[in-house]
Each structure stands twice: as structure tokens, then as C-alpha cells.
N, C-alpha and C positions, 0 to 999 in steps of 0.2 A: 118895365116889366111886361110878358108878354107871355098871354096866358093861352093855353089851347083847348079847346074844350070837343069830344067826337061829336058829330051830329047828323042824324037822319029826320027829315020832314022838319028842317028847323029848331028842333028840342034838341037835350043831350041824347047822346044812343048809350043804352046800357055797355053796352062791351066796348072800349075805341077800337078795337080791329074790325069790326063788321056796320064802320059810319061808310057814309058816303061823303060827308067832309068834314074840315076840322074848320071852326071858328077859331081863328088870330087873332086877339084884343089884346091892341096895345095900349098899358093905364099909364097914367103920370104916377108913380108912387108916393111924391110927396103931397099931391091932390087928391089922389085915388079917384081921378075924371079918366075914361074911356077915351083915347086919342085917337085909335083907330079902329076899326073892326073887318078884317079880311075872311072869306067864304074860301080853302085849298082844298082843293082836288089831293088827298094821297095818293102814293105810289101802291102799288098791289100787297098787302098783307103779307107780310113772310116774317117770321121771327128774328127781331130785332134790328128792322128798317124802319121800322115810326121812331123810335125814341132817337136813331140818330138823325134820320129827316127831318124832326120837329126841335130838335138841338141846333140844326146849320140853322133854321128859320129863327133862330132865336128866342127860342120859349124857354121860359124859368118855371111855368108851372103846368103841368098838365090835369086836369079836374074831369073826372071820369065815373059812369057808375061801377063798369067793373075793371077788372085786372087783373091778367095771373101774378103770381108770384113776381115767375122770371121777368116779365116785361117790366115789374116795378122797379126791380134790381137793375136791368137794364135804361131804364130812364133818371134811374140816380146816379149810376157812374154816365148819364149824360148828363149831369147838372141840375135836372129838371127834379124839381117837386112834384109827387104825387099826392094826389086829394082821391082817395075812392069812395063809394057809396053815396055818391051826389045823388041827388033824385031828378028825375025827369021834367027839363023845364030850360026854357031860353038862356043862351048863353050869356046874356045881357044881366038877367036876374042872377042867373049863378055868380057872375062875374063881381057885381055890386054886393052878395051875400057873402064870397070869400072876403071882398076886400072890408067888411066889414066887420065879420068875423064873427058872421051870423049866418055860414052854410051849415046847416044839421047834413053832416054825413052817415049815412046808416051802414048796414051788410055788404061789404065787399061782394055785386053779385056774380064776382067768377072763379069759379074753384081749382082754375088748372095753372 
């Protein structure tokens, strides 16, 4: 499994179009152990170039605080799961709290 989480100054960034990069963590799913953890520079922001971007990369989950709509729709017909209303916090933490299945997600914080 291979989770993508946006991130600015090392935490999640509320909206993933306005990160400076995306956290890659690859888990064992039958150990739910972190195998890998890659730091990706995205491609420039444009409506619906991350969800295919992070689809060739191999992501099955994206875990995000906010999300419009359409990008949601668009990373489902990419394969990918979305998690919105994560709260602000390491990608490591979030990571261990989905796979636990003890991330409290709150407010979707993006309305478009």
C-alpha cells in the first residue's frame, strides 16, 4: 500500500494543491510496518494532474485536510482513496493513525 499524504514545513498542508511536497509511505499491509518513506517534488497545480501523477506513483490512498469535490471524484476514478479532514500533523503519525484506524477526520476544509 502506498499512501500520499500533501506537505509544507514537514506536517500535512491543509489543501494538497498548495503543498510543496507529497510524503510516499510505503506500508506492509499485512504488518501495517512503514517500508519506505519518500519526500516528491509535484508537478505544477492544474486540475487533475495530482490524482493522475500520484496514481503512475502508485498510491492507493491519499489522506489530506482539504479537497474540492471534483479532485475527490477524480482520484477515485484514479484508484485512490481519499481521507479528508486530517488534521495537521506528521505524516508518520497520520500514517500509523489510519492504519490503525484511529485517524479522527473532521471538516473537509475546502469548499470548491
Amino acid at each position: 500500500m502506498k499512501i500520499a499524504i500533501p506537505v509544507v514545513n514537514k506536517l500535512l498542508c491543509l489543501h494538497f494543491g498548495h503543498c510543496d511536497q507529497f510524503a510516499m509511505i510505503t506500508v506492509d499491509e499485512q504488518t501495517k510496518v512503514i517500508t519506505n518513506h519518500e519526500m516528491l517534488t509535484p508537478p505544477p497545480h492544474e486540475p487533475g494532474v495530482l490524482p493522475k501523477w500520484l496514481a503512475d506513483l502508485g498510491a492507493n490512498v491519499i489522506i489530506a485536510g482539504g479537497m474540492g469535490s471534483q479532485a475527490q471524484t477524480l482520484f477515485k476514478m484514479n484508484g485512490i482513496k481519499v481521507v479528508v479532514g486530517a488534521p495537521v500533523d506528521s505524516p508518520e503519525k497520520l500514517v500509523a493513525a489510519y492504519l490503525s484506524a484511529t485517524l479522527v477526520s473532521g471538516v473537509n476544509t475546502c469548499d470548491h
